[in-house]
C-alpha positions in Angstrom: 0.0 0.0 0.0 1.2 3.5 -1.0 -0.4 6.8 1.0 0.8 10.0 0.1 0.7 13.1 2.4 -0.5 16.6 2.4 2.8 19.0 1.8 3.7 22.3 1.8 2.7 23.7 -1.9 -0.2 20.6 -2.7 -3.3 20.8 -2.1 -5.8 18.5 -0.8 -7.4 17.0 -3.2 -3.9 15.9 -4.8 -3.4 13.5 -1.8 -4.3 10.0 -3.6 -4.4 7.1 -2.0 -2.7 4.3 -4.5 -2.7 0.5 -3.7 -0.1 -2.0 -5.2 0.3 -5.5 -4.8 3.7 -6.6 -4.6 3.7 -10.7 -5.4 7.4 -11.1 -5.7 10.3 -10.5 -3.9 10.8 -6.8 -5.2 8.9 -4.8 -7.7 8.6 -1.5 -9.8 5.4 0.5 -8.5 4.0 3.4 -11.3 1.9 5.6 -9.9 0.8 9.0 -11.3 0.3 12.0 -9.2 -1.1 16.1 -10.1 1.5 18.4 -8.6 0.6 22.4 -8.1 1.6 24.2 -11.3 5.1 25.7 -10.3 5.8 24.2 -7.4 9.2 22.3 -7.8 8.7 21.4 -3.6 9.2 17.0 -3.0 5.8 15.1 -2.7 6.2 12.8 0.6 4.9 9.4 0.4 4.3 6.7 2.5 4.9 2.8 1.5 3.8 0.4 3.4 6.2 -2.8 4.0 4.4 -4.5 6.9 4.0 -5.4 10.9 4.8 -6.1 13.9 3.6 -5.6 17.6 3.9 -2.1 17.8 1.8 -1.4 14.5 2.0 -0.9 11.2 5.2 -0.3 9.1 6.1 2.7 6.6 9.0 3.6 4.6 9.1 7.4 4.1 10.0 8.5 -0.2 10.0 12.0 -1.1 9.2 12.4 -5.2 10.5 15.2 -7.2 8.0 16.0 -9.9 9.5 16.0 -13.5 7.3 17.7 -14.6 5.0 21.4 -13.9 2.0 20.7 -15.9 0.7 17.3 -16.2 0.8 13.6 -15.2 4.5 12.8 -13.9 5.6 9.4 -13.2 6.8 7.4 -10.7 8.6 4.4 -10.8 10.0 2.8 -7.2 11.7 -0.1 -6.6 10.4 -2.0 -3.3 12.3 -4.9 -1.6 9.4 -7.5 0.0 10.0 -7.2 3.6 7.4 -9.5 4.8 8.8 -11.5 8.0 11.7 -9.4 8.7 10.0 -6.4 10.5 11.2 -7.3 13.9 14.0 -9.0 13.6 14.2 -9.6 17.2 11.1 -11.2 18.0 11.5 -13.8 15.5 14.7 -14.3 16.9 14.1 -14.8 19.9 10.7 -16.8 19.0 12.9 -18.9 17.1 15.1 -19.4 20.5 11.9 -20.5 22.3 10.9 -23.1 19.7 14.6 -24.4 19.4 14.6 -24.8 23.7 11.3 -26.4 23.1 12.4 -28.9 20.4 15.9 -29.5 22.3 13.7 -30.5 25.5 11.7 -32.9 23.7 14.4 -34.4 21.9 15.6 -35.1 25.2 12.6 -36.8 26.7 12.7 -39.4 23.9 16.4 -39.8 23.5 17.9 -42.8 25.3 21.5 -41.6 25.5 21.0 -37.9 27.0 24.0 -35.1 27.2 24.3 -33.1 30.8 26.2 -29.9 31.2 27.3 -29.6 35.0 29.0 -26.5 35.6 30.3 -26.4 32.4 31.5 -30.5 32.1 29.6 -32.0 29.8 28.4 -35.9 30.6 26.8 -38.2 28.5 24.7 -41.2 30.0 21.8 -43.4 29.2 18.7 -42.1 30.3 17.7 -44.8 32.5 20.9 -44.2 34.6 19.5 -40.9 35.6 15.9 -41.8 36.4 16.8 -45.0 38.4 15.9 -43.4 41.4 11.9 -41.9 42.0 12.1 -38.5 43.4 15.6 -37.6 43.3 16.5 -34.5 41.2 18.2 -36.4 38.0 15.0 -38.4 37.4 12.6 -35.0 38.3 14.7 -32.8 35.8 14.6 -35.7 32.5 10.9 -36.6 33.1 10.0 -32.9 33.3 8.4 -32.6 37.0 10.7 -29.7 37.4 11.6 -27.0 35.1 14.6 -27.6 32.7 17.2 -25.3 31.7 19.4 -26.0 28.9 22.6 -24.5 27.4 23.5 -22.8 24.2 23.7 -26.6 22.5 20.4 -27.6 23.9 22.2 -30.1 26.7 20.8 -30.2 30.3 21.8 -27.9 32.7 22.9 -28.1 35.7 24.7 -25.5 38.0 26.8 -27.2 39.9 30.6 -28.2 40.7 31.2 -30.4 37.3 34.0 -32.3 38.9 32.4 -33.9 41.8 29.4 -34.5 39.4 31.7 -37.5 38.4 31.2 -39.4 41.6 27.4 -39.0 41.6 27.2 -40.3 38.5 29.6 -43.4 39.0 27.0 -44.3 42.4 24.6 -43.9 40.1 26.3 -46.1 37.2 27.3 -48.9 39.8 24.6 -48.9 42.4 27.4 -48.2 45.4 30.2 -45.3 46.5 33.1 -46.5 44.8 35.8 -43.2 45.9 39.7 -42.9 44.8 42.0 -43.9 47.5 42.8 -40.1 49.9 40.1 -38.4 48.6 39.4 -35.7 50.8 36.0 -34.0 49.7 33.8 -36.7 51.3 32.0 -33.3 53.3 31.4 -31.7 49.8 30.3 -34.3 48.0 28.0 -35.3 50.6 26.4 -31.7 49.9 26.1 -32.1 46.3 24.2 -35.9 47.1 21.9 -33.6 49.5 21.4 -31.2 46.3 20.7 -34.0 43.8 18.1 -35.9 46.2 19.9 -39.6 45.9 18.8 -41.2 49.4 21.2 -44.0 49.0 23.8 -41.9 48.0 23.3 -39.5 51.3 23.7 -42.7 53.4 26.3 -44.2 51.8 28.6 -41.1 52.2 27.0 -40.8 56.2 28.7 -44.3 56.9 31.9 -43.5 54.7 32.6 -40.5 56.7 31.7 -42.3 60.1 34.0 -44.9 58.7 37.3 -42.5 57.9 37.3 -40.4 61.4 37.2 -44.1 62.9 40.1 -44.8 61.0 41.8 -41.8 61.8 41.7 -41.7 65.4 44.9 -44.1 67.3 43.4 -47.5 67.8 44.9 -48.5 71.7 44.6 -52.2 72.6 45.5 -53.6 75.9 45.7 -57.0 77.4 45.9 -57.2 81.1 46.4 -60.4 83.3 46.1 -59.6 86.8 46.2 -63.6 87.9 43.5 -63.0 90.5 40.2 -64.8 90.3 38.0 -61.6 91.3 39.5 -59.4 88.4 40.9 -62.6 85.3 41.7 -61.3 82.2 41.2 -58.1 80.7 40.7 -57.2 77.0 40.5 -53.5 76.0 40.1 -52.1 72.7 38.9 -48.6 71.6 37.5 -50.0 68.6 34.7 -51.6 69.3 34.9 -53.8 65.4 38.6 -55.5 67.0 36.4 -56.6 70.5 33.8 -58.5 68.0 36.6 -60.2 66.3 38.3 -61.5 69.4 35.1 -62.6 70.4 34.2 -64.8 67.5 37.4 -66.3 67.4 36.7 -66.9 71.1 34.0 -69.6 69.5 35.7 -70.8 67.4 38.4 -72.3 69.9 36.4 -72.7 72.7 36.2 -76.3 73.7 32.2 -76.4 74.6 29.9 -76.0 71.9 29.3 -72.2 72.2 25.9 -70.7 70.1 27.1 -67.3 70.7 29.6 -65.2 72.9 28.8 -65.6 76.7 27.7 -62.6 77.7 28.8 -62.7 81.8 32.4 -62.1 80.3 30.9 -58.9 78.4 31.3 -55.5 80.0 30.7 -53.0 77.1 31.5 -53.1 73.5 35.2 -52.4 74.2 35.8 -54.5 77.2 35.8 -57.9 77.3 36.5 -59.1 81.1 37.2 -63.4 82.2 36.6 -63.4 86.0 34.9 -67.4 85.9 38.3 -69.1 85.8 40.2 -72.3 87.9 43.3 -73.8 87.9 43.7 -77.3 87.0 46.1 -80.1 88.3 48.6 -78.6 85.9 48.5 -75.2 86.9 46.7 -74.1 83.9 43.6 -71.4 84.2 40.9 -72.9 83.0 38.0 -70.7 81.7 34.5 -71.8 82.8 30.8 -70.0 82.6 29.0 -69.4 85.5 27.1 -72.9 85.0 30.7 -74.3 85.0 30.9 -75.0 81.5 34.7 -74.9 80.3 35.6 -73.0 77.3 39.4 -73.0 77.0 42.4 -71.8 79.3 43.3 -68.3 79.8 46.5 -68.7 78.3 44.5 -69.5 75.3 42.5 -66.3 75.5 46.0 -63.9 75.7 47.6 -65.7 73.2 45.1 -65.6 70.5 44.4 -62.2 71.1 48.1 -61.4 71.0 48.1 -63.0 67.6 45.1 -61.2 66.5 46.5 -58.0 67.2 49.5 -58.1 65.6 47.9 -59.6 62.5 46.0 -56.5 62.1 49.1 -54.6 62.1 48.9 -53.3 65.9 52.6 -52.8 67.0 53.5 -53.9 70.9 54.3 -50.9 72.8 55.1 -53.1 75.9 59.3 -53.5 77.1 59.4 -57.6 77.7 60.5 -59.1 80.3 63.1 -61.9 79.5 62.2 -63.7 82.7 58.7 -64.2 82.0 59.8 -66.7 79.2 57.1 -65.8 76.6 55.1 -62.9 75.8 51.3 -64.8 77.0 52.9 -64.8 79.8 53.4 -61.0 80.1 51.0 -59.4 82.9 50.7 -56.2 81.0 50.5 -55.7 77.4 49.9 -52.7 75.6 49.5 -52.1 71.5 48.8 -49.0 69.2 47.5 -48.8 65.7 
């Protein structure tokens, strides 16, 4: 459409209003106009070339009449601008149908690309949505709202580097860490974040696990050869008490269902008052029904042996008299 305008030095009724229709890409439009006789002033006209939100398009032309007397002509040459009047909103319409087209790609892809704080991981999709109601699975099925990169992957923001760990739990079904890692505190955030329940408690007993380890482990073994006090076994880990115990069964010369408890004090004191000496001079370990287990020589030395076979290293100075370490009244071991 082509509008012309009232200027300075036309009148009126000169002010036509001309249609064209422009079928292809560009065209030549004639139009005739009736300028004032001796006025050499520009005609302004008005073409025009489309849309957008805030109204209608024009593109301003100012005509020079040829001619004083008569029908001049016109001839312009006019580019089709249909679809590029706002340049931005189709841009950034075409950005919102690309995110939605990368999203449902996604939901029907079985191998499905994840941007983690700028680390990029690639994973089947079931590896992700193994677990109901943990973050992964909510952000692939759509329950929550997705954000994607420039590529149209996943994203997450996050630290990309500990992201690796998550995903191996999630790959192998258990915490599986390098040996001296040393971000057990952080990772155990990032498990919080992602919502994996089995994840949070594996990394709860890992880290109950390494400050065990890290504390000194004292054991001490003390024989005070008197009937009202036996044999003590001491042990700040409570795992090393539960071990001599067992193999307390295991040489005990009574068929024994379990540990007896009168020789239990607490989980890291083990204490053999029920004891008599036989013909030979040996101790001899009884319950308080009389049942024998085994001597108390027995007891010391397979506890000695279990202790240094865990690596425990004797802190007690022998005595050469004594003949042998069992029988030592006092022994004392660090780990």
């Amino acid at each position: 459409m082509i509008y012309s305008y009232p200027t300075p030095g036309y009148s009126e009724s000169h002010c036509h209003h001309i249609s064209a229709i422009i079928s292809s890409s560009s065209a030549f439009i004639s139009f005739a106009v009736q300028p004032c006789l001796g006025n050499t002033r520009p005609l302004q006209l008005y073409i025009f070339i489309g849309c957008n939100r805030n109204g209608l398009c024009f593109q301003k032309v100012n005509f020079f009449p040829t001619s004083k007397s008569g029908t001049a002509q016109l001839n312009i040459k006019v580019s089709r601008m249909e679809g590029k009047t706002n340049k931005k909103e189709t841009h950034d319409e075409g950005k919102s149908n690309n995110t939605e087209n990368y999203l449902q790609k996604g939901k029907n892809c079985k191998v499905i690309t994840i941007n983690v704080g700028g680390h990029l991981y690639t994973m089947q999709r079931h590896t992700l949505t193994q677990y109901v109601d943990s973050l992964p699975e909510a952000l692939i099925s759509g329950k929550i709202q997705n954000t994607v990169d420039a590529d149209g992957n996943y994203f997450i923001d996050r630290d990309g580097l500990l992201f690796r760990h998550v995903l191996n739990f999630l790959r192998n079904g258990e915490l599986l860490l390098p040996e001296g890692f040393q971000e057990i505190r952080l990772l155990a955030k990032e498990a919080e974040f992602y919502q994996i329940k089995p994840l949070i408690e594996a990394l709860k007993t890992k880290s109950a696990n390494m400050q065990t380890a890290s504390e000194a482990t004292f054991l001490e073994i003390i024989d005070s050869h008197d009937r009202s006090h036996g044999l003590k076994i001491y042990c700040n880990s409570s795992d090393f008490i539960a071990r001599i115990k067992s193999r307390i069964i295991q040489v005990s010369k009574s068929r024994l269902d379990g540990f007896p408890e009168e020789f239990v004090v607490s989980s890291h004191v083990i204490k053999f008052k029920f004891f008599i000496k036989s013909e030979s001079g040996a101790r001899l370990v009884l319950k308080e029904d009389n049942t024998f287990i085994c001597t108390l020589e027995t007891l010391k030395f397979e506890a000695i042996m279990m202790a240094l076979k865990s690596d425990f290293k004797l802190l007690t100075s022998l005595d050469s008299s004594k003949g042998s370490i069992v029988q030592s009244d006092a022994l004392h071991f660090l780990k």
